[in-house]
N, C-alpha and C positions, 0 to 999 in steps of 0.2 A: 567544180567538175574537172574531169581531167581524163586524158585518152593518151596510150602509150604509143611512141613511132618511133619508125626506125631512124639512124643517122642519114643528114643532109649534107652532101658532099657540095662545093661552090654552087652547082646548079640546081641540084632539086632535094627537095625532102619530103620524103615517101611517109605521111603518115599513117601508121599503121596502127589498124585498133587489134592492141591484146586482150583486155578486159576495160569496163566502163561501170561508176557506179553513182549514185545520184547523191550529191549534197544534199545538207538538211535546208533545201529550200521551204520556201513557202510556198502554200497551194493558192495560196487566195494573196490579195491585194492588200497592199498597208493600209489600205481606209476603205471605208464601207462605200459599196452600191449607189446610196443615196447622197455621195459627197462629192466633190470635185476632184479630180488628180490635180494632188499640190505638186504633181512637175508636168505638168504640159502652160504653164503662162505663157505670155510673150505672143504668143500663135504660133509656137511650134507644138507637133503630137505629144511630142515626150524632150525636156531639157534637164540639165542635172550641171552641176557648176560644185557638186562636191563640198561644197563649204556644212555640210553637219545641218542646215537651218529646215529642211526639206529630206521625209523619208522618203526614196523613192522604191525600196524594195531590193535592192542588189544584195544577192549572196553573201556574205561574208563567212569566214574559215581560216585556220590555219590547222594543217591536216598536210602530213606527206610530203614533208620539204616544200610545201608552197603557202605563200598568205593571198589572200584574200580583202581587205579594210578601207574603209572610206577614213582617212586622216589628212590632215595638213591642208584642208582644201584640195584632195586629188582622191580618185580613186584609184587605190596600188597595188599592186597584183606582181609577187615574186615565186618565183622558184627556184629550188635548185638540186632539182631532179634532171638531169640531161632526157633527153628523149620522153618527155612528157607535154602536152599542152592540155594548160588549166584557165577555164573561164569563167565567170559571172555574168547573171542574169539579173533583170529589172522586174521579169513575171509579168511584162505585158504583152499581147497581141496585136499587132499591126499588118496590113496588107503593100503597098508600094509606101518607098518609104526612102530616105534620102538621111545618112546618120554621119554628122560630122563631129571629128574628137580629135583634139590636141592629144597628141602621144609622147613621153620623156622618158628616155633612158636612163636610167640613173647610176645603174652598174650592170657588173657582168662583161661575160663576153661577148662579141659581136656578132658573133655566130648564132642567130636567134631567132624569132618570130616575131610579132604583138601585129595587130589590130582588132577589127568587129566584127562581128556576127551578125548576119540577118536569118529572119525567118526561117527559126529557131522550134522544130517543131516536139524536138527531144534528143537524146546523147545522142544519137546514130544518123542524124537526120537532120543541117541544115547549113547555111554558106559560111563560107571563111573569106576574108579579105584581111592579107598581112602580106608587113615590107619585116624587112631585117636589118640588124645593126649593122650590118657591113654590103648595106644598097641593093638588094634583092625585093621582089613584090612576088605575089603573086594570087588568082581566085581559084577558089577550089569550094568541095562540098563534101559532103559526109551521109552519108544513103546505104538505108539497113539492106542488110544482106552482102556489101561489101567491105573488106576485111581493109581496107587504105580507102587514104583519101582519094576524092577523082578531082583532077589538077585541070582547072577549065582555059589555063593557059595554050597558048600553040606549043606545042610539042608535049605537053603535058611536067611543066618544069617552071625553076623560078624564074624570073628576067631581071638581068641587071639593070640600072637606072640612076644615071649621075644626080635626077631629083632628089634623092632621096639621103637625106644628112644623115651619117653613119654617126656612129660610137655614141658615144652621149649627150645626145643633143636632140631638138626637138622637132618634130612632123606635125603637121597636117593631116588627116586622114579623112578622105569620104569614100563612102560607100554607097552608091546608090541601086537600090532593087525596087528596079518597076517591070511593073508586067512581068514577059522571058528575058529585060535585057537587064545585066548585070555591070555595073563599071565600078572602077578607083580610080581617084584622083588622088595627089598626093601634095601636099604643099602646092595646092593652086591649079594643077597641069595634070588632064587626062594621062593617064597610061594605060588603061585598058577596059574593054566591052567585050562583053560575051551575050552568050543567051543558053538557057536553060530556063526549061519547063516543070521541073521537079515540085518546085516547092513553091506556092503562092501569099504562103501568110506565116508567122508567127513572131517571138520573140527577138527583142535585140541581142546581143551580148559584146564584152570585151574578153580579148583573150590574149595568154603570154605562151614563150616555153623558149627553153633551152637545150643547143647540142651539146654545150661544154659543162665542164666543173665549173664550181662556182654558183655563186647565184646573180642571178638575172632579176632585175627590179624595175619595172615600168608605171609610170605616173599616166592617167589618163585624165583630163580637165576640159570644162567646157562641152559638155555634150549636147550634142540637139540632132534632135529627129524631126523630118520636115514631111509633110507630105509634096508630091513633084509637081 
């Protein structure tokens, strides 16, 4: 999937949707009704560690200057369309929900996005939580009938953030949605809570995109969804 937006100058990036169209997902689940989800073990709702042994249903594509593929042990997700963000789904449903994932830059320029999605209800309709390669975060959502994203940060913009390891190198990312309140933590260390009432339930996702030339390539590893 993927939504087009405008350029992000140091502080905020305005994403703005031009057109949106649906990958060839799946409608249904990788295993029947009557079978276990082979990725909720451990006792979390939903986990994925990417190593190939466990389908857990993520998207995969390569379509439009971006890929999409579970390889090498990671799930990797490039583009190199400037002013696009492209993500993957797992096709499950969950209500409060706590999603933590190792995130690696690999290339590209710094100038960028990557983190999760929660409660994922369809292309126009559900959270964003992403840092940048060059120490920016920020929460935002995506709500039909508006043409941008709406930026649930104070002022409505990114915030910079010494946590957060720039260039090629590796994060922490959680995302937690319970109830109306919204937070990230980043490498261990809150950075921000909001509340919004929009959306109570759906899908997880990960997501990348790029302002510059070039292509941007993000490894995501280790994922797990907890209830709170």
């Amino acid at each position: 999937m993927k939504i087009n937006y405008s350029v992000r100058n140091i502080f905020t990036l305005l994403l703005t949707i031009f057109f949106f169209f649906v990958l060839t997902a799946c409608d249904t689940l990788p295993f029947s009704d009557d079978e276990p989800d082979p990725c909720n073990d451990g006792g979390a709702l939903f986990a994925d560690n990417f190593n190939g042994d466990q389908m857990c249903g993520w998207v995969e594509y390569n379509r439009g200057g971006a890929v999409s593929v579970v390889e090498d042990g990671a799930m990797k997700i490039s583009t190199s369309s400037p002013g696009e963000i492209w993500w993957t789904n797992p096709n499950r449903n969950f209500d409060d929900v706590i999603i933590d994932v190792n995130a690696r830059q690999l290339s590209g320029a710094n100038d960028n996005a990557y983190g999760v999605i929660c409660r994922y209800q369809d292309e126009e309709n559900f959270y964003l939580f992403l840092i940048s390669g060059d120490g920016y975060y920020v929460v935002g959502k995506y709500k039909s009938g508006e043409d941008r994203v709406i930026y649930l940060t104070e002022e409505g913009q990114y915030i910079p953030s010494e946590i957060i390891n720039q260039g090629q190198a590796t994060n922490n990312i959680q995302a937690s949605c319970v109830g109306s309140e919204l937070s990230l933590s980043v490498n261990g260390v809150p950075l921000l809570t909001v509340t919004d009432t929009d959306f109570s339930s759906g899908d997880i996702g990960l997501a990348v995109s790029t302002l510059q030339q070039g292509t941007v390539e993000i490894n995501f590893d280790d994922l797990q969804v907890f209830g709170p």
